[in-house]
N, C-alpha and C positions, 0 to 999 in steps of 0.2 A: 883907910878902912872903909869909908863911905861909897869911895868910887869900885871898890870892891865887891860892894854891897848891892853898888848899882846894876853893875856889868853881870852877878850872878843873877839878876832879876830880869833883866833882858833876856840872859840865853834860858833860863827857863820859859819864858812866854815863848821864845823860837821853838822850844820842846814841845812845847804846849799845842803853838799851832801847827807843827808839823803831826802830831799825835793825832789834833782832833782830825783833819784832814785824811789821814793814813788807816783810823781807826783799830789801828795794831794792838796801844799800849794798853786799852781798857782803864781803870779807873786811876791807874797813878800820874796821869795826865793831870786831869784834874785838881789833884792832891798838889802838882808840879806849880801849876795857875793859881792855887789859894798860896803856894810860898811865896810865888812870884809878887804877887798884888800885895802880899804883908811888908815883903821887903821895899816894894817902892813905895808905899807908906808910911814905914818908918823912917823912910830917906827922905821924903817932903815934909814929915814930923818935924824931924830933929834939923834941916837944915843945913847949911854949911857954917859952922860953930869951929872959930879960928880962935884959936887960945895965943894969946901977944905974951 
């Protein structure tokens, strides 16, 4: 689930900077970049937490 997490926070920031660049999308770029940054913060949050 994490590496899920990660991979969808990556392609957003790729959205993100193809957006600011393109100036097409207007503000849901932006909106794109604050999910992106939430998700790779709760990925350095929480860690890789391996239940034995």
């Amino acid at each position: 689930m994490g590496n899920l997490l990660y991979l969808i926070a990556v392609i957003l920031i790729i959205f993100w900077a193809v957006g600011f660049f393109a100036y097409s999308a207007g503000g849901i770029i932006h909106v794109l970049l604050v999910i992106a940054i939430i998700a790779i913060l709760l990925r350095v949050i929480q860690g890789d937490r391996i239940i034995k």
